[in-house]
SENUMAR-945700 format. One line per field, with one value per residue (C-alpha): residue in three letters; x, y, z. Coordinates in Angstrom, 3 decimals, always signed. Layout:
<rs>
residu = [ALA	...]
east = [X	...]
north = [Y	...]
up = [Z	...]
</rs>
This chain:
<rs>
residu = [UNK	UNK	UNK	UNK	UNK	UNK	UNK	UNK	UNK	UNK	UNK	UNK	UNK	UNK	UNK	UNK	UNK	UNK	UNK	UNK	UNK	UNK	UNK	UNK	UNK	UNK	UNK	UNK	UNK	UNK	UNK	UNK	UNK	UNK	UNK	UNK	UNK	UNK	UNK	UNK	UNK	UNK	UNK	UNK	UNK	UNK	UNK	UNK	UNK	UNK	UNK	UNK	UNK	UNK	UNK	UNK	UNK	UNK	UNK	UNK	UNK	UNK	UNK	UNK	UNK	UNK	UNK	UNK	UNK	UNK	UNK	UNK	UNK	UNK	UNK	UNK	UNK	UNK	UNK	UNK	UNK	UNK	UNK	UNK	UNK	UNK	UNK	UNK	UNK	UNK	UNK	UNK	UNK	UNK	UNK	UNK	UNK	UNK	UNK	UNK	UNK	UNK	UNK	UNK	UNK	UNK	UNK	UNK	UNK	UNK	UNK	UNK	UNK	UNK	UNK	UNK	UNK	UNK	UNK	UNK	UNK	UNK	UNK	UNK	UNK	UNK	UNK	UNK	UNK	UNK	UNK	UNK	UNK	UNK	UNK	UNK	UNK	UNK	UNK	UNK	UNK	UNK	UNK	UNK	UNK	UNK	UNK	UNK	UNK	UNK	UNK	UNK	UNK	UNK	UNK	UNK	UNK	UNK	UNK	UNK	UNK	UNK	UNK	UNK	UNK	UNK	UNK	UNK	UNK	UNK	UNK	UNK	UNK	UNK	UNK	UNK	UNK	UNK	UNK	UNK	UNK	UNK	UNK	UNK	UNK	UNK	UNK	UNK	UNK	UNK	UNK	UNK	UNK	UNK	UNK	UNK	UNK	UNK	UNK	UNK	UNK	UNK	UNK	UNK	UNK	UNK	UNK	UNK	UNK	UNK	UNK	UNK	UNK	UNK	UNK	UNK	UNK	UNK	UNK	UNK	UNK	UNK	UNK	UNK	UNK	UNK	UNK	UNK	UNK	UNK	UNK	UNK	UNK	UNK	UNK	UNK	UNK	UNK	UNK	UNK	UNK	UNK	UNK	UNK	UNK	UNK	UNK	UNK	UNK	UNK	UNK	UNK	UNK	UNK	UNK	UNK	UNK	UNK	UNK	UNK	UNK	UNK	UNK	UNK	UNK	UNK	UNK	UNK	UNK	UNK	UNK	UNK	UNK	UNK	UNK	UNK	UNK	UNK	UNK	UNK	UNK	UNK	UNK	UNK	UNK	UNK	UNK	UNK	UNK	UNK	UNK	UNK	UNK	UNK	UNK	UNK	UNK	UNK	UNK	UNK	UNK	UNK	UNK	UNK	UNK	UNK	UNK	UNK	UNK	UNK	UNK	UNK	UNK	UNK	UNK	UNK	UNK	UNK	UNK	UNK	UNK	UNK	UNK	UNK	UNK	UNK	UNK	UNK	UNK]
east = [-4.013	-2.872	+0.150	+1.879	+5.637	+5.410	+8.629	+9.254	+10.267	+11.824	+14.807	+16.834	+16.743	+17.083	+13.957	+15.664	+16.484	+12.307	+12.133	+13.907	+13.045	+9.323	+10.817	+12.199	+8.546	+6.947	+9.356	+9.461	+5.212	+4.479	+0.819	+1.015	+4.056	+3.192	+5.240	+5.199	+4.992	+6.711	+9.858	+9.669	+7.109	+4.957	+3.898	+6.784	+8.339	+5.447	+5.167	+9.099	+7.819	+5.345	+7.655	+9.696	+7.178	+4.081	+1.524	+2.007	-0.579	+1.281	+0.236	+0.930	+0.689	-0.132	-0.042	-0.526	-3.929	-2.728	+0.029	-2.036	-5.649	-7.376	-8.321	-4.336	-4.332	-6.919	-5.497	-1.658	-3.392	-5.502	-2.475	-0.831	-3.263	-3.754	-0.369	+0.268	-2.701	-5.167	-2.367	-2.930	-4.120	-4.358	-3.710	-4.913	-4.613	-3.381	-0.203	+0.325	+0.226	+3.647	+4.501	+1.769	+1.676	+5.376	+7.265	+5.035	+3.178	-0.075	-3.014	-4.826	-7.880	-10.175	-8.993	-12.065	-14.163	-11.142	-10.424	-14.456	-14.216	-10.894	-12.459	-15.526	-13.136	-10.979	-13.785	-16.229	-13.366	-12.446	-16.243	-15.731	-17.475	-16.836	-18.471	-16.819	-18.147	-16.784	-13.274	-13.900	-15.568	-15.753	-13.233	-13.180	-10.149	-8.526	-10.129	-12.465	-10.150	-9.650	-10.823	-12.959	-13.053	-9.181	-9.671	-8.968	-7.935	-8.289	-5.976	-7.215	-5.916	-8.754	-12.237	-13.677	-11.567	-12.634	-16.097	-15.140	-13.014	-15.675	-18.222	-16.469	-13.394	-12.853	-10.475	-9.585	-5.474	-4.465	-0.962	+0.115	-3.125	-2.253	-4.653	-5.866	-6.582	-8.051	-11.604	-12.364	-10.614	-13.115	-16.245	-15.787	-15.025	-18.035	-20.691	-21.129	-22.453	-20.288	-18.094	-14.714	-11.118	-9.131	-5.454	-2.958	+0.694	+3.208	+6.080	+8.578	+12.788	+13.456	+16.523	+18.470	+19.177	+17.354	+18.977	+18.937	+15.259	+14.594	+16.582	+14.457	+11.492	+12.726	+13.302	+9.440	+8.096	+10.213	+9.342	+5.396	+5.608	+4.684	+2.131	-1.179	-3.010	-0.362	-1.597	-4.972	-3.169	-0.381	-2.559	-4.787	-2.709	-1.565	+1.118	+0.079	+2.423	+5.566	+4.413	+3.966	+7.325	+8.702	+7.055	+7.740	+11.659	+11.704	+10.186	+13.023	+15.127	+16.804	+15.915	+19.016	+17.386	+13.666	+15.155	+16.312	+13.021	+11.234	+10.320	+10.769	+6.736	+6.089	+8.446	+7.260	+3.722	+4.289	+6.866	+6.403	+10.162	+11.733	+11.958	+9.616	+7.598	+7.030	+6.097	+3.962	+2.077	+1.728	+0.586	-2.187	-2.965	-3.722	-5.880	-7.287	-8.961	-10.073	-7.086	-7.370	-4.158	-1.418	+1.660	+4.813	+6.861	+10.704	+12.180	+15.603	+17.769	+21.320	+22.419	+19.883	+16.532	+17.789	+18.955	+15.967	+13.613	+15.933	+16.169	+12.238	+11.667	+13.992	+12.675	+8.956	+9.976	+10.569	+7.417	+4.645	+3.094	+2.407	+0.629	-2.941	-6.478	-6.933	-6.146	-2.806	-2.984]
north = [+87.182	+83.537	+82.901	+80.025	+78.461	+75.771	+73.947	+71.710	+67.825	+68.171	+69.806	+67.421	+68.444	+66.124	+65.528	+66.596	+69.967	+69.704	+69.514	+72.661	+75.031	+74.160	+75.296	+78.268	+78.966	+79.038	+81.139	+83.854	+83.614	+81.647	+79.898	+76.976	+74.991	+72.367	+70.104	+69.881	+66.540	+65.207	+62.522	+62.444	+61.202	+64.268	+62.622	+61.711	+65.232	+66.587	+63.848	+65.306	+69.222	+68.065	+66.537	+69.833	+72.045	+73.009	+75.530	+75.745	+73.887	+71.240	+69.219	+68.871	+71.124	+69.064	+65.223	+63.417	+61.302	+58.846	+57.575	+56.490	+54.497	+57.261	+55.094	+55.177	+59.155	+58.992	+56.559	+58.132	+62.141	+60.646	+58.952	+62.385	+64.592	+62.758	+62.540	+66.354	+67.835	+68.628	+70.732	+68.755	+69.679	+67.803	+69.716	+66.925	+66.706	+64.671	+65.958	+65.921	+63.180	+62.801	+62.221	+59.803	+58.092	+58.417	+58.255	+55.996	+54.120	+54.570	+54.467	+57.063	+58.733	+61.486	+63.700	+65.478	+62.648	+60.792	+63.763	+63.629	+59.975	+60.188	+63.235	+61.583	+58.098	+59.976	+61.923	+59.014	+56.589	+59.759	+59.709	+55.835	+54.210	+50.577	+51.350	+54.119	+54.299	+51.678	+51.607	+50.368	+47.471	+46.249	+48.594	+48.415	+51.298	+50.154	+53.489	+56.558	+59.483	+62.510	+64.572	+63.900	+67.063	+67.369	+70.220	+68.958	+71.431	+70.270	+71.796	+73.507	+75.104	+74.959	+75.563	+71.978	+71.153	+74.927	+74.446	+70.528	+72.403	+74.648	+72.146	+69.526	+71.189	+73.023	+75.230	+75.716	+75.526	+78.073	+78.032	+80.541	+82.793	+86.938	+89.271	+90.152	+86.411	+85.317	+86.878	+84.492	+81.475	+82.537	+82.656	+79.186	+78.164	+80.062	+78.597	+75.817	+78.376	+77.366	+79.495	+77.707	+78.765	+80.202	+79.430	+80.659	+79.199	+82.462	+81.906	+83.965	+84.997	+86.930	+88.183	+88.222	+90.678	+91.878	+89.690	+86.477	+86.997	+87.359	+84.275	+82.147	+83.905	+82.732	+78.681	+79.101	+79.840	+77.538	+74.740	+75.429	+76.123	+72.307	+71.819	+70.717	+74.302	+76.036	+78.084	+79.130	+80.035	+82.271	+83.188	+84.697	+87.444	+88.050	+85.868	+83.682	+83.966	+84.483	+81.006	+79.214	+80.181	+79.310	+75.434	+74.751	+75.743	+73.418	+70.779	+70.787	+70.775	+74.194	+75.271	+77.876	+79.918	+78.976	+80.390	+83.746	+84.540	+84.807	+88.384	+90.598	+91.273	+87.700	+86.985	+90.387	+88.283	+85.313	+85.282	+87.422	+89.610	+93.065	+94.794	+94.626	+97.530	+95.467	+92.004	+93.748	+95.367	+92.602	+89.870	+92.318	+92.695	+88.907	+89.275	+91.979	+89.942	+87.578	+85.381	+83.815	+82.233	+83.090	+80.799	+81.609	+79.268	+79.977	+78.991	+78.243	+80.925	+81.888	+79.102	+76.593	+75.106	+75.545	+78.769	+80.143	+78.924	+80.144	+83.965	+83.698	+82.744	+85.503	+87.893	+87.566	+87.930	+91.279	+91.994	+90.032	+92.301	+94.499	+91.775	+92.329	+91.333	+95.412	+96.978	+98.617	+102.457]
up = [-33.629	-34.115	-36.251	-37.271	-38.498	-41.312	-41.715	-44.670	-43.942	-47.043	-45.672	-44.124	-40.530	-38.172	-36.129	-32.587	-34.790	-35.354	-31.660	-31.292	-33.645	-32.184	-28.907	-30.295	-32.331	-28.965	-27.058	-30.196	-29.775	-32.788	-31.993	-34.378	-35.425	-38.459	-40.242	-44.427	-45.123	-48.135	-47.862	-43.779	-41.049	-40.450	-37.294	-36.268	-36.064	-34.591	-31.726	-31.767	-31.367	-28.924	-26.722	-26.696	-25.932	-23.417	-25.191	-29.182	-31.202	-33.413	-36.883	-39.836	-43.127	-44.874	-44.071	-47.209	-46.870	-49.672	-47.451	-44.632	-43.868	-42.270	-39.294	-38.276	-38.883	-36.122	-33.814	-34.319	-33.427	-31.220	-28.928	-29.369	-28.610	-25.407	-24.554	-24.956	-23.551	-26.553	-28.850	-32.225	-35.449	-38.153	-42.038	-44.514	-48.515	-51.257	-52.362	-55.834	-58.552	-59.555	-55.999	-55.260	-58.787	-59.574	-56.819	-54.639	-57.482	-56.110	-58.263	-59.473	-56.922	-57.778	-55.069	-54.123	-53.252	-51.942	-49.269	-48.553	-47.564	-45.403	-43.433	-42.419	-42.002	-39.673	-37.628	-37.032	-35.517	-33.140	-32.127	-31.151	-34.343	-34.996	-38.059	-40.317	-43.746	-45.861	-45.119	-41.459	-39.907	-36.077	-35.198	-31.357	-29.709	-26.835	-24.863	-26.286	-27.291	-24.527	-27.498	-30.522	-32.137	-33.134	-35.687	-39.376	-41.780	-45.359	-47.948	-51.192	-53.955	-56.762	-56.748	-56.418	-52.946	-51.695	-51.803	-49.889	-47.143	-46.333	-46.281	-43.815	-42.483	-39.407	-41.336	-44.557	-45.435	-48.407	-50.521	-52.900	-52.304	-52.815	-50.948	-54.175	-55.379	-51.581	-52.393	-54.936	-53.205	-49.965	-51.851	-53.029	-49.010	-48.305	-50.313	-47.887	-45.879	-42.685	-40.820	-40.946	-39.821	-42.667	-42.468	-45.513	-45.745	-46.842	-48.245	-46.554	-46.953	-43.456	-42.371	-45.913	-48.293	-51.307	-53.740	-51.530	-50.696	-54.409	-55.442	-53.177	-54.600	-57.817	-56.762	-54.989	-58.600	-60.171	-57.521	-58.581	-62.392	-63.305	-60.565	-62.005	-60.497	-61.361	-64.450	-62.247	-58.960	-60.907	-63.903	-61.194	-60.525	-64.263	-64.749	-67.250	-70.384	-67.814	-65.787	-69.444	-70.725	-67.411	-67.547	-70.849	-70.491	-67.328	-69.430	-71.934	-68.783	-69.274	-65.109	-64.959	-67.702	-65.831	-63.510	-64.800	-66.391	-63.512	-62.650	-59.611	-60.065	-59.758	-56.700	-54.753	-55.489	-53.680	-51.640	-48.050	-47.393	-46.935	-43.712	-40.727	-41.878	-45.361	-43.412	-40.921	-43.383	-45.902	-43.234	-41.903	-45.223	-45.984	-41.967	-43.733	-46.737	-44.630	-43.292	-39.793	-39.235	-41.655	-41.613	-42.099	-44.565	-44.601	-48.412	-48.200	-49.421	-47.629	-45.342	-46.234	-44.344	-41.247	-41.385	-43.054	-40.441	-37.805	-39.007	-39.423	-36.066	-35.171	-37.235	-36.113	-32.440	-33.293	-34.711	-33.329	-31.456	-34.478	-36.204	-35.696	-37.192	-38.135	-41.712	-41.472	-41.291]
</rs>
């Protein structure tokens, strides 16, 4: 069964660091190695993973599509893809609003539609079209692309953007989804009626003890509490009053006691840790409900980024080959 290592460009690593942990991904049997874009080149550090390896698929989880004209996403996976024999992927979505409004001062988009038009932007220039929708005119490539059909996952956390990923992505990329929560999230993909990959981004803490793994579960829920789908991805698994108490003491700016308030329940939720008994079980378990490609997504806890991602890879060396598609006994 595929799996897959996210790593966040938000932690600081260098991107000949990228270049190795992707090394070190493929070598431990990871499938998929993606890049979180955020304050670094997603691109970049994949064209950096690419370089170091020779089977794992690379790409990005997400790229944000506000950043770029979609006819350079195309062109820049295109080159790569080429370059490193067919092993891209491309994990597409629009971020959030305070980073693209704030931060970047971009202007407001409607992000369903917007994700709609860069998809179909992004797949007609691979097919060779000077022509793509209304964003592209007389566009003439300097050769067709070795591959057209570079798989495009679109990322989705409410119901509107579900029912878009399953009706023009290859795949479908999931964050903070429980098994018990994925049903729902699945019947929205599937009413398109396609049959599209399903790939789910875990949090995970490997390799630390109890109380480390469970701070980091605590920053994760922190890190989320003022995201606009916030309330409906917690409040789906019963959190509601402990997520609203949680935002409204980070809005008066009191995050040590946001902090302390949130629960054991809540971490052992969302955030994928324990022994290898406890991760075996709980990744089938997402396979289980429907889950194609789970990636794992190492928070920092002891050490920092790079020593999170380097007990995961570590740690799912050991048990890869009891990670399965089957419902654990």
């Amino acid at each position: 069964m595929p799996l897959g290592l996210s790593v966040a460009s938000r932690s600081g690593l260098p991107a000949r660091r990228f270049a190795e942990l992707a090394s070190d991904a493929e070598h431990a049997g990871f499938d998929v190695f993606l890049v979180a874009e955020r304050v670094a080149d997603a691109f970049a550090l994949c064209q950096a993973a690419l370089a170091a390896t020779e089977r794992i698929t690379v790409g990005t989880a997400i790229a944000n599509a506000r950043l770029r004209h979609p006819a350079l996403t195309a062109m820049t996976a295109a080159t790569m893809d080429e370059l490193y024999g067919g092993r891209v992927l491309l994990g597409l979505g629009v971020a959030n609003t305070v980073l693209n409004e704030v931060t970047f001062g971009l202007p407001p988009a409607n992000p369903v539609p917007y994700v709609r038009d860069y998809v179909d932007v992004v797949r007609r220039v691979l097919a060779g079209e000077r022509d793509a929708g209304t964003q592209v005119r007389g566009l003439q490539l300097d050769r067709p692309p070795a591959r057209q059909d570079i798989p495009i996952l679109v990322a989705a956390l409410q119901p509107r953007m579900l029912r878009l990923a399953g009706e023009i992505g290859d795949g479908v990329l999931l964050n903070l989804t429980t098994p018990a929560t994925l049903p729902g999230a699945l019947a929205e993909v599937a009413k398109a009626g396609r049959d599209v990959t399903v790939a789910c981004v875990l949090p995970c803490a490997l390799g630390v003890d109890d109380e480390e793994s469970r701070q980091a579960g605590r920053e994760l829920v922190v890190g989320y509490a003022l995201h606009p789908a916030a309330t409906q991805l917690f409040g789906a698994s019963g959190y509601v009053d402990e997520l609203a108490a949680i935002a409204a003491l980070l809005r008066d700016g009191h995050r040590a006691e946001a902090l302390e308030l949130v629960s054991d329940a809540l971490v052992d939720e969302f955030l994928l840790r324990g022994d290898e008994r406890q991760v075996v079980d709980r990744v089938n378990a997402y396979q289980a409900a429907g889950v194609d490609l789970p990636v794992l997504f190492p928070v920092a806890a002891e050490g920092g980024w790079d020593a999170a991602v380097r007990r995961t890879i570590e740690f799912t060396a050991n048990i890869r080959p009891s990670i399965t598609k089957e419902v654990p006994v």
